[in-house]
C-alpha positions as CSV (number, residue, x, y, z in Angstrom):
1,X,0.0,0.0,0.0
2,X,1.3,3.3,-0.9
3,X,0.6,4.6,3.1
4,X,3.2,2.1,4.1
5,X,5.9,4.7,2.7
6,X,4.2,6.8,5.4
7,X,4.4,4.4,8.2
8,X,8.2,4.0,7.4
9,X,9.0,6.8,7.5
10,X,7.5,7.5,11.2
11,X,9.4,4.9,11.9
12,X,12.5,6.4,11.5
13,X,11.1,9.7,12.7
14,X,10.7,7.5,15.6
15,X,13.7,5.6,15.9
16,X,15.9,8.4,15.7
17,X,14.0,10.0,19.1
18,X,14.8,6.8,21.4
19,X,18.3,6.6,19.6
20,X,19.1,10.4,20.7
21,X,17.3,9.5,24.0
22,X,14.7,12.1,24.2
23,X,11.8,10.0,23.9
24,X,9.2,11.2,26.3
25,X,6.2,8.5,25.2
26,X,7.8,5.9,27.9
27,X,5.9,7.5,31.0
28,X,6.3,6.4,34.0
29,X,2.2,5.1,35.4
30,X,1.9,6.4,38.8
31,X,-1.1,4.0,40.6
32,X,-1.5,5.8,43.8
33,X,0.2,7.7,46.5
34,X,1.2,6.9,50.1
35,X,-0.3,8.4,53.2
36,X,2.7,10.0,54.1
37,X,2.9,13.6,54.7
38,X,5.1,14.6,51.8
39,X,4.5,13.6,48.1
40,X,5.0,9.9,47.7
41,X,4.2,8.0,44.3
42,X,3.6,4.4,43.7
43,X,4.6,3.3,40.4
44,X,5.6,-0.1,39.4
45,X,4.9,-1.8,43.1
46,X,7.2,0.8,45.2
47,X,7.4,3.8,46.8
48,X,9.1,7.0,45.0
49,X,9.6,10.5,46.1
50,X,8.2,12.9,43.7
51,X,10.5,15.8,43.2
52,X,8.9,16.8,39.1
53,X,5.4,18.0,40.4
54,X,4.0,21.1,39.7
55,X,1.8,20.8,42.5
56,X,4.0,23.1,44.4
57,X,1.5,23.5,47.3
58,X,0.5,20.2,47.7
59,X,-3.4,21.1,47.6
60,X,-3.8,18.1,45.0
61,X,-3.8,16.3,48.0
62,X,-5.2,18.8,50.5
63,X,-8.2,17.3,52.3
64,X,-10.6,20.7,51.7
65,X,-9.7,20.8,48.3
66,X,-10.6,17.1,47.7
67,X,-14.1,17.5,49.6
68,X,-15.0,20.9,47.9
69,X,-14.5,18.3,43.8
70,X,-16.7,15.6,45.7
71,X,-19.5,18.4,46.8
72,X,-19.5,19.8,43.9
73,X,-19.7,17.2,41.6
74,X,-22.5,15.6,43.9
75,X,-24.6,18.9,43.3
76,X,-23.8,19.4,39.6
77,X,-23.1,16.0,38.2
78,X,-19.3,14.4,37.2
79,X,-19.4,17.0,33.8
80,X,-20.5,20.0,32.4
81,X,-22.9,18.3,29.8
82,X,-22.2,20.8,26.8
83,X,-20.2,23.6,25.8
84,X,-20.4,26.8,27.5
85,X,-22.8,28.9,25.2
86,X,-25.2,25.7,25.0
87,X,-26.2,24.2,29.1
88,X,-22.9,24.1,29.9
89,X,-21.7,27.0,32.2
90,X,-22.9,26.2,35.5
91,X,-23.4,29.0,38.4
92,X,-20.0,27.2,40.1
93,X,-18.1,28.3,36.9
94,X,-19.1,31.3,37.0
95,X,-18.5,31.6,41.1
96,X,-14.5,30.8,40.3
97,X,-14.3,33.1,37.8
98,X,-15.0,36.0,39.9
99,X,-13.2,34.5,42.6
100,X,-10.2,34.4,40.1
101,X,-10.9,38.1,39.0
102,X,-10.9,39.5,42.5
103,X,-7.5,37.4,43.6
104,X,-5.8,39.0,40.7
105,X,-7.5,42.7,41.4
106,X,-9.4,42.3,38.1
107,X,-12.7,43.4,36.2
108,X,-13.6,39.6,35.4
109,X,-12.1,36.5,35.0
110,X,-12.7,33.4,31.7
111,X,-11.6,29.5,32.6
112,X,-10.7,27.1,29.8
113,X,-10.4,23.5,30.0
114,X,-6.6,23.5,29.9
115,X,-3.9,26.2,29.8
116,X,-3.0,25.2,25.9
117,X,-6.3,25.9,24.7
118,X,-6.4,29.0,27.3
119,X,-3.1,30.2,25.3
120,X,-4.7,28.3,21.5
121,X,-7.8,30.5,22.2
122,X,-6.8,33.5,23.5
123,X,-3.7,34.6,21.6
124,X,-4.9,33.8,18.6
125,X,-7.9,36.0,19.2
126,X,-6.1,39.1,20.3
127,X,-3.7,39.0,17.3
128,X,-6.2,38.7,14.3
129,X,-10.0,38.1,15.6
130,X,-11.9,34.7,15.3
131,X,-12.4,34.8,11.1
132,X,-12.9,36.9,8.4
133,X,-15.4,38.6,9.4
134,X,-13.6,40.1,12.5
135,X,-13.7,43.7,12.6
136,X,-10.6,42.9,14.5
137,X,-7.5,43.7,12.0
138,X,-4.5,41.4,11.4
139,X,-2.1,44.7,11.2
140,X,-0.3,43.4,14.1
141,X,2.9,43.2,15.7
142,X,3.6,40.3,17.7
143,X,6.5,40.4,20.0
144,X,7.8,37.2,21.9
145,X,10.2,36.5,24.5
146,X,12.8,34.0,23.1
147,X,12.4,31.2,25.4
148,X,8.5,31.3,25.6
149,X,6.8,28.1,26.1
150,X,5.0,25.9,23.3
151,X,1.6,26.5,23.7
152,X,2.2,30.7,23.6
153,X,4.2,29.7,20.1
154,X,1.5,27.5,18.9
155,X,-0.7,30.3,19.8
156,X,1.0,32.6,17.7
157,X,1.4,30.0,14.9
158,X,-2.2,29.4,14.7
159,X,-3.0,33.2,13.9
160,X,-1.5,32.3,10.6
161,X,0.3,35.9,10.4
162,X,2.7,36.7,7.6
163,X,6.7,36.5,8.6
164,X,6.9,40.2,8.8
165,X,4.3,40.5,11.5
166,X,6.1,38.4,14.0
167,X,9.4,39.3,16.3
168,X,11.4,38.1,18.9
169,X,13.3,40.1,21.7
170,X,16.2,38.4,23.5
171,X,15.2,36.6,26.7
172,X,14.4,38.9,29.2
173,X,16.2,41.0,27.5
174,X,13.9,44.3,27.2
175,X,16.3,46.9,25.7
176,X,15.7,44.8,23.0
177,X,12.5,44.5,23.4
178,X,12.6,48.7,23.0
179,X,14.8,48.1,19.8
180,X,12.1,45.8,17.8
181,X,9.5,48.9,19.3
182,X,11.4,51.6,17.7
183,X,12.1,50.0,14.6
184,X,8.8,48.7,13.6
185,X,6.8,52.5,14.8
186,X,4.4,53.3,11.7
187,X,4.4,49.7,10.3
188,X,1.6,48.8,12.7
189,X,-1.2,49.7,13.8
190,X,-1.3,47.6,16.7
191,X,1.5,45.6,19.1
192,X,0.6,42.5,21.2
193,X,4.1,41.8,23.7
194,X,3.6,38.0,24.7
195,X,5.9,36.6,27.3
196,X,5.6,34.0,30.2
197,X,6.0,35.2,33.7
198,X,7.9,32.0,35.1
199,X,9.9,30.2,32.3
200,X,9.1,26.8,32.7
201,X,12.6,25.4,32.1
202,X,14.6,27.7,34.0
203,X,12.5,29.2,36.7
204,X,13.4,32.6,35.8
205,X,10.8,34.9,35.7
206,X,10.0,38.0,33.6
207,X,9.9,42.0,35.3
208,X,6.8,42.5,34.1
209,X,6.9,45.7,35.8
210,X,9.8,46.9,33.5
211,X,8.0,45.5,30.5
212,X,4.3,47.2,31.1
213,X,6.4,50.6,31.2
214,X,7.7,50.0,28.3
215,X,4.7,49.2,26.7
216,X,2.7,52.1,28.2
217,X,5.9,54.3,26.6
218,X,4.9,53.0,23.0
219,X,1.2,53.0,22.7
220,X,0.8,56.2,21.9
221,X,2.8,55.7,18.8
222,X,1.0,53.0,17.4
223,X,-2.7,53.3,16.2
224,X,-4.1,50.9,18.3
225,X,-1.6,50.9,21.1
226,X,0.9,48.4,22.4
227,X,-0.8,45.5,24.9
228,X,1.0,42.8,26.9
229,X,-0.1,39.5,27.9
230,X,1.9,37.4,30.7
231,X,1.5,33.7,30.7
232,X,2.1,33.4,34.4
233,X,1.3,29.2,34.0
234,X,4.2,28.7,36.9
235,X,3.6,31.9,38.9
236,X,0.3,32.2,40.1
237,X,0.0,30.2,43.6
238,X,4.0,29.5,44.3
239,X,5.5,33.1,43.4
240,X,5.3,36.0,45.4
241,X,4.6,36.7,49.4
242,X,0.5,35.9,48.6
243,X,1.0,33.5,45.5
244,X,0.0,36.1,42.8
245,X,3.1,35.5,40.7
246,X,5.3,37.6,38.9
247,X,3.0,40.8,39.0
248,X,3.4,40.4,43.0
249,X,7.5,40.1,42.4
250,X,7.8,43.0,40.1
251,X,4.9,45.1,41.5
252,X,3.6,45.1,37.5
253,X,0.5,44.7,36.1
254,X,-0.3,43.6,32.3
255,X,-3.0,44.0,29.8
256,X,-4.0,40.0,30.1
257,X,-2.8,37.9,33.0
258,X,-2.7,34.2,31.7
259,X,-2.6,31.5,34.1
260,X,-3.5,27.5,35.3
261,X,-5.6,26.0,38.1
262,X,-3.4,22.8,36.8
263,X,0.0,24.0,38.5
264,X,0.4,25.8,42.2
265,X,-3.4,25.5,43.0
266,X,-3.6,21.2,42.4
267,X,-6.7,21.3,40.6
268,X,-6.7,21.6,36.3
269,X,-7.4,24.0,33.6
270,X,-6.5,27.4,32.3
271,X,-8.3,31.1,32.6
272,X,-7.5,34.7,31.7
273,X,-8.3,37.8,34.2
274,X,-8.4,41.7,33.0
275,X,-10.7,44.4,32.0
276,X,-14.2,42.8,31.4
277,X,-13.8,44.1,27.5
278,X,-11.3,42.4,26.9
279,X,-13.1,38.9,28.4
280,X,-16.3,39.3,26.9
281,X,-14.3,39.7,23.7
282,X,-12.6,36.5,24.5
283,X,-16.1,34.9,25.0
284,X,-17.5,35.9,22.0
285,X,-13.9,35.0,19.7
286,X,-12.1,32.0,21.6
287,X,-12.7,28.9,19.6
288,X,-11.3,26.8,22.5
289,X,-13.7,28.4,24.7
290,X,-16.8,28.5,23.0
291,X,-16.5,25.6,21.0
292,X,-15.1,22.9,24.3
293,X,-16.6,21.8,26.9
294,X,-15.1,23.7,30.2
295,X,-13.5,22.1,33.4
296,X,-16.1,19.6,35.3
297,X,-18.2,20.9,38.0
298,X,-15.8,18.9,40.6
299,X,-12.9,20.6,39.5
300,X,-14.2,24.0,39.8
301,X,-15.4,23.5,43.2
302,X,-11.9,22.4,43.7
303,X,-10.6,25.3,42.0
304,X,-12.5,27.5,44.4
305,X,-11.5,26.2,47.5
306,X,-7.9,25.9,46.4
307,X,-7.5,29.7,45.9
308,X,-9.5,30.2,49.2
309,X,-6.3,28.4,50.9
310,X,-4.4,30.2,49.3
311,X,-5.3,33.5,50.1
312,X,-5.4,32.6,53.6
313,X,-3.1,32.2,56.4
314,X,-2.7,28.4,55.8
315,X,-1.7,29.7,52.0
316,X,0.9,32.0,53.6
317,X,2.4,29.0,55.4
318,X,2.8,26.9,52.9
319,X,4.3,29.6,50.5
320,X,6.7,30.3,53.1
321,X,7.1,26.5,53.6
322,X,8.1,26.4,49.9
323,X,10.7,29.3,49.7
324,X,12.7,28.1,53.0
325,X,13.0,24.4,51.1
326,X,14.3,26.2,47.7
327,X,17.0,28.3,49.6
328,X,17.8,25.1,51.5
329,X,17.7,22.8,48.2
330,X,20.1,25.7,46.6
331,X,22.4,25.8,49.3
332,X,22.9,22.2,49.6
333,X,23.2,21.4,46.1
334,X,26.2,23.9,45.7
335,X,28.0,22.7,48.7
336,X,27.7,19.2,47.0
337,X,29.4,20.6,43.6
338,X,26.6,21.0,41.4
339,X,26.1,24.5,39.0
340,X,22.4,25.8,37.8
341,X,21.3,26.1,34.1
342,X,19.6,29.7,35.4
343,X,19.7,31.5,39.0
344,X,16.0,30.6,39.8
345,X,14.2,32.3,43.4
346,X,11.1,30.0,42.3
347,X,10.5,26.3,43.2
348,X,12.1,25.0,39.6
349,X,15.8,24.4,39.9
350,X,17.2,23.8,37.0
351,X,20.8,21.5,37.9
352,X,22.9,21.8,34.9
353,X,24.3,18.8,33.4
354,X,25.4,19.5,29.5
355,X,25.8,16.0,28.4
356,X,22.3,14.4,27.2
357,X,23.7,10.5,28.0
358,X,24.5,11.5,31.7
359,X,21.6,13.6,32.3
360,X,19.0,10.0,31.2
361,X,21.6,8.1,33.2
362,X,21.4,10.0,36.3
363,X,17.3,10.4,36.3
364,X,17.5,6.8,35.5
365,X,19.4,5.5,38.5
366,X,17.6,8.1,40.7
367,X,14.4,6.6,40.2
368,X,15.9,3.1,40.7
369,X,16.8,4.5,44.3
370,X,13.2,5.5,44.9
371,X,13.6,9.4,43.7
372,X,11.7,10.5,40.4
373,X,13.1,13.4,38.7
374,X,12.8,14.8,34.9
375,X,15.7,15.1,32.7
376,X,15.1,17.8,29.9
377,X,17.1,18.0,26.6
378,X,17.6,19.6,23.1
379,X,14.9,20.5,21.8
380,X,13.4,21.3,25.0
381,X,16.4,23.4,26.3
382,X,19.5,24.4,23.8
383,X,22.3,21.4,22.9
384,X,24.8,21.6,25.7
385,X,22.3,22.9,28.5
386,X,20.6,19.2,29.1
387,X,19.6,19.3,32.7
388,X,17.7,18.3,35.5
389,X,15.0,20.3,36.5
390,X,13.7,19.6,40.3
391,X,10.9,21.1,41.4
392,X,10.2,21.8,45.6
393,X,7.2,21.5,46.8
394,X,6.0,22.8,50.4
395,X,5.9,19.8,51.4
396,X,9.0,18.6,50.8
397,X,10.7,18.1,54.2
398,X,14.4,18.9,55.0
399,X,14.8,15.4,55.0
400,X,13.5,14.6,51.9
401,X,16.1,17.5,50.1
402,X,19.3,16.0,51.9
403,X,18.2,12.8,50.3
404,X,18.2,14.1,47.1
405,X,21.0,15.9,47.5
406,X,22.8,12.5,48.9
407,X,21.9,10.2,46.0
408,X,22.1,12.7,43.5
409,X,25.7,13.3,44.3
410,X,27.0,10.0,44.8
411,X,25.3,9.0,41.1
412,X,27.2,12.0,39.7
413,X,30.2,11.8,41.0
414,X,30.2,8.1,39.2
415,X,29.1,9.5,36.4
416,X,32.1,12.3,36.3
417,X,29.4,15.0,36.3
418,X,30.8,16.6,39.5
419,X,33.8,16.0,41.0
């Protein structure tokens, strides 16, 4: 059959993947979790300490956040039943979104099923309108931080704008962010700066302070103004003294906040917060949102109750829980010989390995000791920078970190990585 020359050549697509061992289709099935007080995996008949969750709260497991899905779901059923425009938006979707509006000191607040199609829906929307028919122009400038995550480039992709239309500023890098500003005044009408908050793979963060002033210098030399959206996926609920992320860091506020109920709060799915223009556009425009089913009733009740901890003393203790185990996990690890991809105050740590082989080799053997860990490689991060990225949770113990730190070093000094 002439599909069989298709098939082959998958094949190979997929061969070369496990031969330059970066295959990421060989997950590892956790079937539970142990009653112990930090996060414990079973997976494959034995106990493993999880240290690649980005539950970095631990309210996956919180026992208020658990009963709040079961009430919910007992009141409105296990799903939503239909899209949103149809029977599907219940009165507990709409309660979290103005819960999320008011944490973030916003008009009003949309949730999507996941933080992709949040980034799929949204983006796409504010760069060019829904179809043809938008009165929404594609005469836009789209300006992204090098290292932004896959779904904001996907998001950008989708919009289907010509070459000349996109740009890139050097990570974190805003004086050159100002330079593809000033050279590009009176070729468009309107600028859209896209840029996550917390880069997933380094933990560094973005000032979005620095940036909105920036932006807020341009607009009034471009037609339709200059508007920034922050993808703040990693942020919201582990950054900052009250969990509100990078705009708590920096003291900024952008156009669009982006963010996840799937990461710091335990729960799942994505939502945007602003000005309630800009959401009922969003409603109206968003194909992942209108056209999708949103997140089940149980995990909005979830949702609810998660930020409710959060913003509460209990929140505050666990946040402060987190950011004493970082500085202790940083501290240690250097003693012990190890360098960072990134300086990183957040609760991803990226341990620099540079040698794609090793960094497999280590994870591998960590996990055999009972300690599961991601390895990340080209194309995820650059050739040369493969690394281990570990992320804390509050409820971590200091115990759990010098164990880490213990097998971690004994592995790598084996392994040549350290000395």
């Amino acid at each position: 059959m002439a599909r069989q020359a298709f098939i082959d050549s998958i094949k190979k697509e997929i061969e070369r993947i496990d031969e330059a061992k970066i295959s990421k289709r060989h997950e590892k099935v956790i079937e539970g979790f142990t009653a112990h007080p930090s996060p414990r995996a079973i997976i494959d008949g034995k106990e493993v300490l999880i240290f690649n969750s980005n539950d970095y709260l631990g309210l996956r497991f919180n026992k208020k956040v658990k009963a709040a899905e079961h009430n919910a779901a007992k009141q409105y059923g296990a799903g939503p039943g239909a899209v949103r425009f149809i029977s599907g938006t219940l009165k507990i979707h709409k309660d979290l979104e103005k819960e999320l509006a008011r944490f973030h000191s916003r008009e009003d607040a949309v949730i999507f099923s996941s933080a992709f199609a949040l980034n799929f829906g949204v983006i796409h929307t504010l760069i060019k309108g829904q179809s043809k028919d938008s009165l929404i122009s594609d005469n836009t400038l789209v300006i992204s931080d090098e290292l932004n995550h896959r779904s904001i480039i996907d998001g950008i992709r989708v919009a289907g704008l010509n070459k000349e239309n996109k740009a890139i500023f050097k990570h974190l890098d805003l004086e050159d962010l100002k330079r593809v500003l000033e050279e590009n005044k009176g070729k468009f009408k309107r600028v859209v700066i896209i840029s996550d908050g917390i880069f997933s793979m380094l933990g560094e963060y973005q000032n979005v302070s620095n940036l909105q002033l920036i932006a807020d210098h341009y607009d009034p030399q471009y037609e339709e103004g200059v508007m920034t959206i922050i993808d703040d996926a990693h942020g919201v609920a582990a950054f900052g003294k009250s969990g509100r992320g990078c705009e708590e860091v920096t003291k900024g506020k952008c156009s669009i906040l982006l963010g996840t109920l799937g990461k710091g709060f335990g729960v799942d799915g994505g939502y945007a917060v602003g000005d309630k223009i800009f959401m009922d556009y969003i409603r109206e425009s968003a194909a992942t949102y209108i056209y999708s089913n949103p997140i089940s009733p149980g995990t909005a009740g979830a949702a609810l109750e998660a930020i409710r901890l959060v913003d509460s003393r209990s929140g505050s203790r666990l946040i402060n829980s987190l950011n004493k185990n970082i500085a202790y996990f940083k501290e240690k690890m250097i003693d012990s010989g190890f360098s960072f991809a990134a300086f990183s105050k957040h609760a991803i740590q990226p341990v620099l390995i540079g040698d794609a082989v090793k960094t497999k080799a280590l994870t591998d053997e960590l996990f055999q000791r009972g300690i599961l860990v991601t390895n990340l490689n080209y194309p995820v991060v650059q050739r040369g920078r493969d690394e281990i990225r570990v992320q804390l949770s509050s409820l971590h113990t200091l115990e759990d970190i010098d164990l880490f730190v213990k097998e971690c070093s004994e592995i790598a000094k084996r392994l040549e990585i350290i000395k």
